[in-house]
C-alpha positions as CSV (number, residue, x, y, z in Angstrom):
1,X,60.7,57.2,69.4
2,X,62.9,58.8,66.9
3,X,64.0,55.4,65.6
4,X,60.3,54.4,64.7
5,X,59.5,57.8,63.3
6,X,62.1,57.0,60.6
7,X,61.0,53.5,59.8
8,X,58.0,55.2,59.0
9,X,59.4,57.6,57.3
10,X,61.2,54.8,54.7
11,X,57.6,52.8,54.4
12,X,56.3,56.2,53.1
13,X,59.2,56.7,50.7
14,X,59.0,53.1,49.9
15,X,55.6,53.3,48.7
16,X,56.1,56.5,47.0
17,X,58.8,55.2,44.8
18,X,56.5,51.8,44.0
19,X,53.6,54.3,42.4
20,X,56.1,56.7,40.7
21,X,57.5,53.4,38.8
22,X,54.2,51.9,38.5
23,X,52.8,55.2,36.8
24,X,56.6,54.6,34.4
25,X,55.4,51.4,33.4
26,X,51.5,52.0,32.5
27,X,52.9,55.6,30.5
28,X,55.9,53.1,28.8
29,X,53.1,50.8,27.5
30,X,50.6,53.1,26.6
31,X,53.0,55.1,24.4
32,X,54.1,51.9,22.7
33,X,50.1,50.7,22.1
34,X,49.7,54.2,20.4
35,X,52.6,54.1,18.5
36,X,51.2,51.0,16.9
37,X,47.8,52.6,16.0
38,X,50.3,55.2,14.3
39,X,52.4,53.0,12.3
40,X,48.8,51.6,11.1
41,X,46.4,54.5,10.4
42,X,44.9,52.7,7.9
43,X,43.1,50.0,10.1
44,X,39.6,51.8,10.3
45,X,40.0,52.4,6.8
46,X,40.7,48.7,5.8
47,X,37.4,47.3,8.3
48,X,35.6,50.0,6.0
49,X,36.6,49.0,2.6
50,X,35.7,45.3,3.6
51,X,32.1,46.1,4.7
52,X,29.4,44.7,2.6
53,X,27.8,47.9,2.3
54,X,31.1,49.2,-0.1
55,X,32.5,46.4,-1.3
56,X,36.3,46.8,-3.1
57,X,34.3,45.0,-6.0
58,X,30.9,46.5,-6.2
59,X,28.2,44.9,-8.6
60,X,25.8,46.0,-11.0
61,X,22.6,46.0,-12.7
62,X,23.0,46.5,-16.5
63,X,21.4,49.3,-17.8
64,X,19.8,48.2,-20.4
65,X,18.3,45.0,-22.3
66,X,21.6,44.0,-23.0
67,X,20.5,41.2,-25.6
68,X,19.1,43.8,-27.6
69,X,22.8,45.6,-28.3
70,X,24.3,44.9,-31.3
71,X,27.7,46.8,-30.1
72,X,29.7,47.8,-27.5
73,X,31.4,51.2,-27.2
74,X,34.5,50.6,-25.0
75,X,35.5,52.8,-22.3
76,X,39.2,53.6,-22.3
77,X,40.1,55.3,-25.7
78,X,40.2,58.1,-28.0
79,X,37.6,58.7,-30.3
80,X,37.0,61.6,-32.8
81,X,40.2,63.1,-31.3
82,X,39.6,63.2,-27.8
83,X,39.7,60.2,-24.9
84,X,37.4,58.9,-23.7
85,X,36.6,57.5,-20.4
86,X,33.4,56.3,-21.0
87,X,31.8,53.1,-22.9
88,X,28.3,52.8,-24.6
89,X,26.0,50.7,-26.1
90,X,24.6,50.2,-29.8
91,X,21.2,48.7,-30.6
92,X,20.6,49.0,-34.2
93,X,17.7,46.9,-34.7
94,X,15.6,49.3,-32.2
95,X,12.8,50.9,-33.4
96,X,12.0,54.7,-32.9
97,X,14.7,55.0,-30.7
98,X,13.3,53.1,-28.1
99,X,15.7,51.4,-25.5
100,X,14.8,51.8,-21.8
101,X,17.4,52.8,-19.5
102,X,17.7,51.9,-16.2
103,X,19.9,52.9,-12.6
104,X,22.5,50.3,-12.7
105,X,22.2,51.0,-8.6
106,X,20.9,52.9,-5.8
107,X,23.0,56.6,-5.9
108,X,21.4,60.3,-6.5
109,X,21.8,62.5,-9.2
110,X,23.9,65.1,-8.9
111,X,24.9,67.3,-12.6
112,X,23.8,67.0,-15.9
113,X,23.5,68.9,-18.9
114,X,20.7,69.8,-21.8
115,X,22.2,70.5,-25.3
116,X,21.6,70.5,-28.8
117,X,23.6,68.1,-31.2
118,X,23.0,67.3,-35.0
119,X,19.1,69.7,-34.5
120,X,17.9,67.6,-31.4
121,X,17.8,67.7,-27.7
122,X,20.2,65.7,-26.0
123,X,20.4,64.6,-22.2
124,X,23.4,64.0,-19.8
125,X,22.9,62.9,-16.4
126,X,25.7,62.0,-13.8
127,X,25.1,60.2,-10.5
128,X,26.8,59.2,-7.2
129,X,26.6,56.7,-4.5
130,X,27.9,56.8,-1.1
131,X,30.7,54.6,-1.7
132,X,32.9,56.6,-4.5
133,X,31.2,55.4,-7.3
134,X,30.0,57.2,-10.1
135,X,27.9,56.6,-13.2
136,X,27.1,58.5,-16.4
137,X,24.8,58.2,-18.8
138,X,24.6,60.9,-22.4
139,X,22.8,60.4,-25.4
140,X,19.3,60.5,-23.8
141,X,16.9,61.1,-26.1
142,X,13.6,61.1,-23.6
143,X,13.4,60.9,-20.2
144,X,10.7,59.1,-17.7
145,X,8.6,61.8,-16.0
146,X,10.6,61.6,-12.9
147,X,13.7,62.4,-14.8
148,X,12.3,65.2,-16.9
149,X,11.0,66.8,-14.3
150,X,14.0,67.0,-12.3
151,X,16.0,68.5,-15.1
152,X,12.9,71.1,-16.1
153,X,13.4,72.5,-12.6
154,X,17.4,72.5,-12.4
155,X,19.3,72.5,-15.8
156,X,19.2,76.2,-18.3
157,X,17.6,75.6,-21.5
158,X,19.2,73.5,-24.2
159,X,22.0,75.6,-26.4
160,X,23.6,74.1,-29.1
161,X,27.0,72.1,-29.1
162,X,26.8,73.1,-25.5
163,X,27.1,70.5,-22.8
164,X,28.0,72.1,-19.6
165,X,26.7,70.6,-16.9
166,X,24.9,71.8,-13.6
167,X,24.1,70.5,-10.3
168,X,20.9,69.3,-9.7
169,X,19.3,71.3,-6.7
170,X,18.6,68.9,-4.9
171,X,20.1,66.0,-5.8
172,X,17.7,63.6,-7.0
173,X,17.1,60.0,-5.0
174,X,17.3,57.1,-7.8
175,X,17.0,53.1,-6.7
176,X,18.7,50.4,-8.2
177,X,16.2,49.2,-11.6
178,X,14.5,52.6,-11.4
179,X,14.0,53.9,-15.5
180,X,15.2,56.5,-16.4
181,X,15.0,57.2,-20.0
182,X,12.8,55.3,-22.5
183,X,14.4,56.0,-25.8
184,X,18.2,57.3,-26.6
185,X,20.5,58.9,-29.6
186,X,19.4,60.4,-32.5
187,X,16.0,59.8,-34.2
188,X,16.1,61.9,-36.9
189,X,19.1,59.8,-38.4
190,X,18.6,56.5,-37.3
191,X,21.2,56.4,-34.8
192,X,20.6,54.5,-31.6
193,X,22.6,54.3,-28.9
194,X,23.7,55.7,-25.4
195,X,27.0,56.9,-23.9
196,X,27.7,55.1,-20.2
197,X,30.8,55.1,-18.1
198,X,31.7,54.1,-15.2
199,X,34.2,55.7,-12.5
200,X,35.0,54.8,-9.2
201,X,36.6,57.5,-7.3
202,X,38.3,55.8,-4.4
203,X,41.2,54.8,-6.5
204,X,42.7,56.0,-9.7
205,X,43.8,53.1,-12.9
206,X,46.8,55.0,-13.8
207,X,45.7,56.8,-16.8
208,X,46.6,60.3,-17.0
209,X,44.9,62.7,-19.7
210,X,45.1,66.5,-19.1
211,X,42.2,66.9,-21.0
212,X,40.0,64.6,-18.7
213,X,40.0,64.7,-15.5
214,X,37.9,61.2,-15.1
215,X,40.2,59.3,-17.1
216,X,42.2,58.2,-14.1
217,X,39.2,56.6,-12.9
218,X,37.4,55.6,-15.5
219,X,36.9,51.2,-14.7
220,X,35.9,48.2,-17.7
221,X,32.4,48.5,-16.5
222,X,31.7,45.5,-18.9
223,X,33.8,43.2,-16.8
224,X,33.3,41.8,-13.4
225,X,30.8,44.8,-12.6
226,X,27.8,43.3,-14.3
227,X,26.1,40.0,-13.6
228,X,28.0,37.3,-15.5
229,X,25.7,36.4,-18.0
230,X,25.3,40.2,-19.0
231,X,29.3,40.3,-19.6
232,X,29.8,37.4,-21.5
233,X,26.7,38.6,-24.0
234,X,28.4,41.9,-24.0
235,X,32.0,40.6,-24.2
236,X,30.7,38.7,-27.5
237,X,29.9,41.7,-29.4
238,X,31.6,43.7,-31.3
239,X,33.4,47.1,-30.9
240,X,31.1,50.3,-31.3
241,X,34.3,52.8,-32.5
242,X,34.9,51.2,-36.4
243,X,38.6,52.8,-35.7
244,X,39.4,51.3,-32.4
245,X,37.2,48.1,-32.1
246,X,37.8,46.4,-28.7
247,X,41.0,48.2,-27.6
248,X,41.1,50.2,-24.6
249,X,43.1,51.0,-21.5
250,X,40.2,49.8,-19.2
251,X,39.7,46.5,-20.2
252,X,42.6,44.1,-20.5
């Protein structure tokens, strides 16, 4: 009796030892599986920055007429002393002033500014989209009701030389095509134009400037970020800035 008592005794142990190496084995692979995930932490990241939704290249409506510019302001260079990140457009032959400007894409409207420049009322307007992406307009001369409104209700009067900006409270829905100003620059001398740039915020370009903190990711909105035939008309005009023509950091 004592002799089965200690066969069962050694089944018991027998088994014992078989889950206590089993349990070794699942922990052993486990612990390599997440040290995999580890050494890769940008795998959710990667799926993200492929989906359609944020694409690494993300495309543009132009916005503005662009066969009515006569010039192009490039982003990407120092003008009147300071850099600057942002491009522009030109349309000399306009009359009164009047270009229409439109979202370039679906974002919402975050700061902007009211200020007086040369005895007239000048508008600045920043917006942002869900992926990173900002745009910036400046120069507006008037605005489309839905625009005017907003900055009536969120921005201090103009003051002059003065272009601060504010958050708009609440940020203001815009859709891709949506107008939003119907005439730009300065119509007391002639001069017609608007200020656009465009900055994508998930990854800087390597440009440092201390006194601009969008420099670094400021991007050659004129290339591969409008529709084709837009660039090439816009690529075939000539430089805005009558010091620095067509040179700039952006656009290679």
């Amino acid at each position: 009796m004592n002799h089965n008592r200690n066969e069962r005794g050694f089944h018991h142990i027998a088994l014992l030892l078989m889950v206590v190496v089993l349990g070794v084995i699942g922990f052993a692979g486990w612990k390599v599986l997440g040290e995999k995930d580890a050494a890769n932490p940008a795998a959710t990241t990667i799926e993200q920055s492929n989906d359609s939704a944020c694409p690494a290249q993300p495309m543009m409506a132009s916005p503005a007429d662009v066969s009515l510019a006569t010039a192009v302001l490039y982003p990407g260079q120092t003008r009147g002393g300071d850099y600057k990140a942002h491009g522009g457009l030109r349309f000399d032959n306009s009359q009164d002033n009047k270009v229409t400007v439109r979202a370039p894409m679906d974002a919402k409207l975050i700061i902007g500014s009211r200020y007086e420049e040369q005895g007239e009322v000048q508008t600045l307007l920043e917006f942002s989209n869900d992926c990173g992406v900002k745009y910036r307009f400046d120069h507006l001369l008037t605005l489309s009701d839905k625009f005017q409104e907003a900055v009536d209700g969120s921005l201090p009067a103009p003051k002059p030389d003065d272009s601060r900006t504010s958050d708009f409270k609440p940020a203001v829905n815009v859709t891709k095509g949506e107008i939003v100003a119907t005439a730009v620059g300065f119509a007391k001398t002639g001069n017609v134009g608007f200020d656009f740039g465009v900055y994508d915020m998930r990854k800087q370009n390597g440009i440092k400037k201390s006194n601009n903190d969008l420099a670094s990711y400021g991007v050659c909105w004129l290339k591969d970020w409008l529709p084709a035939a837009d660039s090439a008309k816009l690529l075939t005009l000539p430089g805005g800035d009558s010091i620095n023509g067509k040179t700039s950091d952006y656009c290679k």
